[in-house]
Residue frames as a rotation matrix with the C-alpha (Angstrom) as fourth column:
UNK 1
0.116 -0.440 0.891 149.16
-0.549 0.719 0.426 78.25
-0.828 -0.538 -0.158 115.12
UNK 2
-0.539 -0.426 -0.727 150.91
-0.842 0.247 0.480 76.18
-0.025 0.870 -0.492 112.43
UNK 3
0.438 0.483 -0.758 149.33
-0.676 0.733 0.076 72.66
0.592 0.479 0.648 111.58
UNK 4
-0.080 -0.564 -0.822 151.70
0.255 0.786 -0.564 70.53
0.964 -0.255 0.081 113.20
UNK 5
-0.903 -0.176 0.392 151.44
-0.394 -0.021 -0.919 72.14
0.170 -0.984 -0.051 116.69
UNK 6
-0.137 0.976 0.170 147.47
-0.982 -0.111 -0.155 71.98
-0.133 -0.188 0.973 115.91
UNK 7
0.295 0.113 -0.949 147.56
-0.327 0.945 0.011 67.94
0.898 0.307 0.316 114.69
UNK 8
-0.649 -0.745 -0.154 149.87
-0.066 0.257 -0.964 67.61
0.758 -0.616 -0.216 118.07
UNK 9
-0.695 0.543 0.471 147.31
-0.688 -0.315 -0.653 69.22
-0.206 -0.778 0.593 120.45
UNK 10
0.174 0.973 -0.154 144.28
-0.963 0.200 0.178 67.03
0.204 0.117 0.972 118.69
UNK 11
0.426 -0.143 -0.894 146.46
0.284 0.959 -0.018 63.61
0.859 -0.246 0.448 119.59
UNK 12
0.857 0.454 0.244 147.09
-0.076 -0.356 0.931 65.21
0.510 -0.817 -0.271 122.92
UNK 13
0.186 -0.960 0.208 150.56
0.800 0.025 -0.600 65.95
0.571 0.277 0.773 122.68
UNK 14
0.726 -0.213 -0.654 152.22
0.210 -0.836 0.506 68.83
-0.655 -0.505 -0.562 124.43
UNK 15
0.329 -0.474 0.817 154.02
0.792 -0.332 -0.512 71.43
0.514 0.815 0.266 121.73
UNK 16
-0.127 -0.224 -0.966 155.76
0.630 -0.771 0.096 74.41
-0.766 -0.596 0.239 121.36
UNK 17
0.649 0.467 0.600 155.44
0.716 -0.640 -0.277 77.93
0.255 0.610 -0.750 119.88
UNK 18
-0.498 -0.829 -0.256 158.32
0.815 -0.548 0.189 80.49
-0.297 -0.115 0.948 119.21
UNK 19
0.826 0.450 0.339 157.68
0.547 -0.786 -0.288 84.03
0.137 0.424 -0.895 118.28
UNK 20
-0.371 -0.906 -0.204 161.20
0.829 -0.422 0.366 86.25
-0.418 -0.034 0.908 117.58
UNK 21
0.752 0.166 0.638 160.82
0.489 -0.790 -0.370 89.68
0.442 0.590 -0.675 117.12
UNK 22
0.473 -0.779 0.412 163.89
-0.620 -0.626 -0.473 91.88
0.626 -0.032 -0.779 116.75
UNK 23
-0.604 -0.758 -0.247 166.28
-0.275 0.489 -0.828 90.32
0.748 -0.432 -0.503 119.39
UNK 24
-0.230 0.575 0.785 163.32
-0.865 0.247 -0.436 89.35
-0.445 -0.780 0.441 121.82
UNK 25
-0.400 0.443 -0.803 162.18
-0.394 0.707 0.587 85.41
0.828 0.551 -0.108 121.81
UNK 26
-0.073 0.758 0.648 159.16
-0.962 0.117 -0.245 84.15
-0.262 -0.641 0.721 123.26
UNK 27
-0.841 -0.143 -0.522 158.80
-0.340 0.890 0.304 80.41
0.421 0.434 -0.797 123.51
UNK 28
0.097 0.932 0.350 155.34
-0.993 0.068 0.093 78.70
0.063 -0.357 0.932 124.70
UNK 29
-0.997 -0.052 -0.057 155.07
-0.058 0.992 0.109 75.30
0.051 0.112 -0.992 125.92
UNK 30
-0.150 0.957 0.248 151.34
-0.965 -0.196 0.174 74.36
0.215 -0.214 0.953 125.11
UNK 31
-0.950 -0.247 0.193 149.83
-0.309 0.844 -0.438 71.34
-0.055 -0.476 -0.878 126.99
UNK 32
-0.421 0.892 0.168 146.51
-0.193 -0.269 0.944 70.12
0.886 0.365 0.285 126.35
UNK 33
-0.789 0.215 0.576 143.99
-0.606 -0.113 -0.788 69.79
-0.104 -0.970 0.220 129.06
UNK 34
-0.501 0.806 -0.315 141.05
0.440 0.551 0.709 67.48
0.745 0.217 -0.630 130.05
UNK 35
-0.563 0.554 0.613 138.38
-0.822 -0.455 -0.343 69.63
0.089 -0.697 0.712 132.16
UNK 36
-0.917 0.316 -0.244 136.62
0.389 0.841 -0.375 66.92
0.087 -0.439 -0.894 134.59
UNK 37
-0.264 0.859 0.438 132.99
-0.091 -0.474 0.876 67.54
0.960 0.191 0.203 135.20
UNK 38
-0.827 -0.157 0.540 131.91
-0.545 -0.009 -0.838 68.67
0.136 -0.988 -0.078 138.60
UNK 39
-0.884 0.403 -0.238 130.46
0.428 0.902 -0.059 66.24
0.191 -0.154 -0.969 140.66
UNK 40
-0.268 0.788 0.554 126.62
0.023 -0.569 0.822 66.64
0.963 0.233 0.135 141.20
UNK 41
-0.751 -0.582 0.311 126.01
-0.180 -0.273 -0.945 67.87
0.635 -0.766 0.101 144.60
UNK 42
-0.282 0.925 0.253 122.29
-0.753 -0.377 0.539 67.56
0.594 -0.039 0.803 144.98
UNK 43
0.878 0.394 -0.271 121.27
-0.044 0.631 0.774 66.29
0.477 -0.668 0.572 148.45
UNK 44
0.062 -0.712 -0.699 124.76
0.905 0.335 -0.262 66.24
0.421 -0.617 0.665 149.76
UNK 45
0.844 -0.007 -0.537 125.48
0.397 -0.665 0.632 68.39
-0.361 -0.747 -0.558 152.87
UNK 46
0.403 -0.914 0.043 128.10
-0.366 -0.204 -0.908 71.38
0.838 0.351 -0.417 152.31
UNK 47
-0.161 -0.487 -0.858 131.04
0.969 0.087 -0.231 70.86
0.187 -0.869 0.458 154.76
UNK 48
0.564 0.366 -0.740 130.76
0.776 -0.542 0.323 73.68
-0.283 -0.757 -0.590 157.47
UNK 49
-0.424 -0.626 -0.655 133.34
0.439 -0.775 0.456 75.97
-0.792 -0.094 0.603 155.74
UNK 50
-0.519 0.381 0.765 131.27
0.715 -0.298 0.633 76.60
0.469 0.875 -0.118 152.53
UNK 51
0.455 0.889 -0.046 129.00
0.781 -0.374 0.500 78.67
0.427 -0.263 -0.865 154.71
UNK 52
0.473 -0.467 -0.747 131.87
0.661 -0.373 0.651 80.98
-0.583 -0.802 0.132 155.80
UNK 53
-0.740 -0.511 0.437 132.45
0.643 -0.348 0.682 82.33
-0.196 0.786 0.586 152.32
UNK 54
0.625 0.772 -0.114 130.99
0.516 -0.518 -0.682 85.70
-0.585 0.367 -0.723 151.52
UNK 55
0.090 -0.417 0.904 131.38
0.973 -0.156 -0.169 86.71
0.212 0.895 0.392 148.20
UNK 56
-0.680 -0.036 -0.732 132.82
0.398 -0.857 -0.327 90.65
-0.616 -0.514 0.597 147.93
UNK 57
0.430 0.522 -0.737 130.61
0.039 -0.826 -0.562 93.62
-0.902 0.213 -0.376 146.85
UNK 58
-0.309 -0.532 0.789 130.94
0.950 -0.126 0.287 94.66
-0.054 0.838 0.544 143.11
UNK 59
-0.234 0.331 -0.914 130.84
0.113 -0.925 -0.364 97.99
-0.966 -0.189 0.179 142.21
């Protein structure tokens, strides 16, 4: 990633990113993100559908 897309993302900008090879172009729109923290559940009741989830088998 060039500087300028990286300086964009760190002031939370949305960029882009080309890549051309032979007659093929790929554009990217990158967007930054903010990841919320999950709330703390402790003591609270699930709701009645959490208890209907069963995880599958791994092999």
């Amino acid at each position: 990633m060039a500087r300028q897309q990286h300086g964009t993302l760190l002031r939370s900008e949305p960029c882009t990113v080309t890549v051309t090879q032979d007659s093929v172009r790929i554009t990217w729109t990158i967007r930054p993100v903010v990841f919320l923290p999950l709330a703390h559940r402790q003591g609270v009741e699930l709701p009645a559908c959490a208890y209907d989830f069963k995880p599958h088998a791994t092999d």
